[in-house]
ZAKETOR-857708 format. One record per residue (C-alpha): x, y, z. Coordinates in steps of 0.2 Angstrom, whole numbers, plus 5000, padded with zeros to 4 digits. Layout:
N
XYZ...
//
This chain:
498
499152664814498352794824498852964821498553104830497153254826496553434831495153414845494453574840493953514824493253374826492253434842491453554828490353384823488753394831488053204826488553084833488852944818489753084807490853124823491352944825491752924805492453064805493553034820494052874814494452954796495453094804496352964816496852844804496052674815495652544809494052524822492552644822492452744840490852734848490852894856489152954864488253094865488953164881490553114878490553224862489653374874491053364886492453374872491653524864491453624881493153584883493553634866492653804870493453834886495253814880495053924866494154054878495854054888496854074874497153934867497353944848496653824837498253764830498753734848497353604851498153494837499153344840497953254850497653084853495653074856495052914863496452794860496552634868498152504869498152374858497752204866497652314885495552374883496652514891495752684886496352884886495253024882496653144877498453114876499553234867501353164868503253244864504953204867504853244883503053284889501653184889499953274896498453174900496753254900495153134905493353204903491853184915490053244909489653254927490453264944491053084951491953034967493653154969494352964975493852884958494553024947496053024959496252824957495852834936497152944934498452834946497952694935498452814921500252864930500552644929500352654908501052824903502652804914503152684903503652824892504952874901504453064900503753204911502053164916500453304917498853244921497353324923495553264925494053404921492153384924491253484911489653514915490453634930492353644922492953584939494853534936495753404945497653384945498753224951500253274958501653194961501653154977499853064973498553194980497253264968497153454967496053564961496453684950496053804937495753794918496953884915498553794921497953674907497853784895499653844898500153684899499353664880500153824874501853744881501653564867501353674854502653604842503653424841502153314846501953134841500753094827500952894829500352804844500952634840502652704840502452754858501552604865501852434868500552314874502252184883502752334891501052314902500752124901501452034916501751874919501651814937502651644934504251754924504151904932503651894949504252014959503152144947501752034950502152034970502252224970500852254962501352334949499952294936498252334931496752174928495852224909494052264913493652094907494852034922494152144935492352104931492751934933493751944950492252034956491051904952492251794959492451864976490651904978490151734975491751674989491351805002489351735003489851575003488951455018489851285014491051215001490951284985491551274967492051374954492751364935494051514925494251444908495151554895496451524878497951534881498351744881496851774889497651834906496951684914498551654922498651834931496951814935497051664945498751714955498051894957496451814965497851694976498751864981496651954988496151784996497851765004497451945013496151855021496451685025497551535022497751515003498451354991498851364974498951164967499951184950499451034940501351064931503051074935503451214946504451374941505751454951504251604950503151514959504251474973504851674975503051704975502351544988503951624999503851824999501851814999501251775016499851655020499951605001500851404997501151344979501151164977501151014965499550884968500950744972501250834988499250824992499850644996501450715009501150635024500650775036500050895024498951005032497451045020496351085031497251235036496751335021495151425019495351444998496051314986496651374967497051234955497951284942497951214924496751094930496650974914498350924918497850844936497450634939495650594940496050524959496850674961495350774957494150674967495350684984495350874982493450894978493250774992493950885005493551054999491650985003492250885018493051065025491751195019493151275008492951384992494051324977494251384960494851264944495751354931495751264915495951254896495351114887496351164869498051134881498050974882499650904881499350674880498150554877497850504894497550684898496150704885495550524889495450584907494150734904494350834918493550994911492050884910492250834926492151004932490651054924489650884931489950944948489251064943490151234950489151354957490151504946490651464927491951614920492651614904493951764900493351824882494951854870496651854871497652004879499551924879499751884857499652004845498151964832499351944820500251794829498451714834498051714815499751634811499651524824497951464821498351464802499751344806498551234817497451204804497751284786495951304781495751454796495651604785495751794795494451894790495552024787497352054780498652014791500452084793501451934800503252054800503151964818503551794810505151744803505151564794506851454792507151314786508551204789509351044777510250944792510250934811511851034809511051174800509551194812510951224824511451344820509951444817509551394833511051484842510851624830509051674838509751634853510851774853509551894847508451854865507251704857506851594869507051384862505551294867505851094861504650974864504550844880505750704877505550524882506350474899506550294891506750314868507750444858506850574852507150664834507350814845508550754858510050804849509551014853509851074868508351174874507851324887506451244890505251104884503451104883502951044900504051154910503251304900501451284906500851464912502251534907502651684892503951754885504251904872505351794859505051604856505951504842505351304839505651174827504651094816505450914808504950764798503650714813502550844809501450824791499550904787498250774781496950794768496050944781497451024782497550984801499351004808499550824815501150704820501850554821502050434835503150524849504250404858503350434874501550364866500450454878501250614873500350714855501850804845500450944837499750954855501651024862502051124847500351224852500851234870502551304866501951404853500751494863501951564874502551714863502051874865502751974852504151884839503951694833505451584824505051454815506551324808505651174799507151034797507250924782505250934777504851024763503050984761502851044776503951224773502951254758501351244767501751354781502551494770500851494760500151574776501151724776500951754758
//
């Protein structure tokens, strides 16, 4: 929880360790701030200022100093927040571009209206008290301390003291392949992480003299999905694009292949379409590359060389799904190329750290968090019959979970036939959603390691403990769990939240 605090007082603090123990203390985080030394400056000028304007002390409490969005890397200087205000103050030690403050506090504009209240920002350099206001219309004003101040003296009283009440990390985190006309609009922000990445990336494409070849790799939740499709949508404003999707295509992708111009989505079996034009495209993105045929693979590196065409493999080797695909090695592949760019997005942005320490747990029982978890995002069922898991099934359907089952068999029964699903695991690939509920029956057992593993799936190439990880991986804020008629296997699981 991170609660809100008086700025004047802590701007009293003039080292730097004691200010960030002290602003964690007062705050109520779990993380120690690493505020610098100018940063500290700036907020005691400011502090100054306001008070020599007329801004009592009381009316500097109930500020938010330095807060970031869980799982977003998305950070605020000041926020101070009421039912229906929210003010937004960001601190510059020294003078910066008027079109950089102007597009920080845009970016800002994007996270703070999903409050749904009246929105004031304000940007102020301190070595010179400049003041900078965004207005409505989007211009950046300048304007006197003062306005600022009497917009303090106006959130004197009934201001939030809990951030994590106000945001939401799902509210931010878009999926191109479920929401896609979001994504299409451009109605999103890369993490830093991202846009460092996308940089590199470009660079590297826009020096290119012949074919070139380059690797995104990321867990699942890392935003690798956003990254590549946002790096589709900037290359498709300069040439010719392809997206190859090594999965079965959403209806998301075809909105986004149709309403974006010069950008196509395919499937690798239509490489083979007679008449199908590669050569046309100046960039090639595969997507969920470990999932494509070796001959596949080769045809495509073939011609990107053959074409002097820049192509990007997005992969994740702890996705993969059968035998054949983990057999087939394509990550390794890859890297024997070798790709002249290798870019690996560092943690996950999409799952709470709860649900990725449950998750792992479940994956392997001898994973141990460093640190207590709160797993009130986890609910665990278990059901005595078919019939029974059923229902469950339906009742978490009505509260908006999504039912991911695992891929059936086009020729055997499967144990998991009988449940009529929203999706199964292959036709989830890249995809996310808020809610997800999955079953867990007598195929699944831990051996002596405590390795979730499964028994023979009825299609043999396919790995039961491979498809509960790609389903389960595509919740982003509540899980369900209904284990059917396995106790051994209840007990284990409901040790983790203990």
């Amino acid at each position: 929880m991170t609660k809100a605090i008086n700025i004047y007082s802590l701007s009293r603090i003039n080292e730097k360790e004691s200010f960030n123990i002290i602003g964690r203390h007062l705050s109520g985080s779990s993380e120690l701030n690493r505020t610098q030394s100018h940063e500290m400056n700036s907020l005691k000028l400011l502090a100054d200022e306001f008070v020599k304007n007329g801004v009592s002390i009381e009316e500097l409490d109930g500020f938010f100093w330095s807060y970031t969005i869980p799982q977003i890397s998305k950070e605020f200087d000041l926020l101070k927040i009421t039912d229906t205000v929210c003010l937004n103050i960001e601190l510059k030690s020294n003078q910066v571009p008027e079109e950089q403050i102007r597009a920080q506090l845009l970016k800002n504009r994007y996270y703070l209206s999903h409050l749904g209240r009246q929105l004031m920002f304000y940007s102020v350099v301190t070595d010179t008290m400049a003041c900078y206001k965004l207005s409505p219309q989007d211009e950046l004003i300048a304007v006197d301390l003062s306005e600022i101040a009497a917009d303090i003296k106006k959130l004197e009283e009934g201001y939030k003291t809990n951030a994590e009440e106000l945001f939401k990390p799902t509210d931010y985190l878009i999926s191109p392949l479920n929401t896609p006309l979001p994504f299409i609009r451009g109605e999103y922000f890369l993490t830093s992480a991202q846009e460092q990445i996308k940089k590199s990336i470009m660079n590297c494409i826009d020096s290119a003299t012949a074919g070139t070849f380059l690797h995104l790799t990321g867990d699942p939740g890392t935003g690798k999905t956003l990254l590549l499709y946002d790096l589709a949508k900037a290359l498709a404003e300069k040439e010719k694009t392809l997206v190859i999707h090594c999965g079965k295509l959403s209806e998301g992708q075809s909105v986004i292949s149709e309403r974006i111009e010069q950008l196509d989505i395919i499937s690798p079996d239509q490489l083979s379409v007679e008449g199908f034009a590669f050569d046309e495209y100046s960039f090639i993105l595969v997507d969920e590359t470990h999932r494509i045929y070796p001959e596949q693979f080769d045809e495509i590196c073939d011609l990107v060389q053959h074409n002097n065409q820049s192509c990007i493999f997005s992969s994740d080797p702890g996705q993969i799904l059968s035998k054949s695909e983990k057999k087939n090695a394509i990550v390794e592949k890859i890297e024997a190329i070798p790709p002249d760019g290798e870019y690996t997005l560092p943690k996950r942005i999409r799952t709470n750290k709860a649900l990725q320490s449950f998750i792992s747990n479940v994956m392997n029982l001898r994973h141990k968090s460093k640190a207590p978890m709160d797993y009130s995002s986890v609910v665990l069922n278990y059901a005595n019959t078919t019939q029974e898991a059923q229902l469950l099934l339906e009742y978490y359907r009505e509260k908006d979970y999504t039912f991911i089952n695992y891929s059936k068999s086009f020729y055997s029964d499967s144990p998991y036939s009988a449940y009529e699903e929203d999706f199964d695991t292959h036709h989830v690939i890249g995809q996310e959603f808020d809610k997800v509920v999955m079953l867990l029956d007598q195929s699944f057992y831990y051996d002596d390691k405590g390795i979730l593993q499964g028994v023979k799936h009825p299609t043999p190439d396919y790995l039961y403990p491979n498809l509960f990880y790609q389903g389960v991986t595509r919740v982003r804020e509540q899980l369900a769990l209904i284990v059917v008629d396995n106790e051994a296997l209840f007990d284990k699981i409901v040790a983790i939240v203990v």
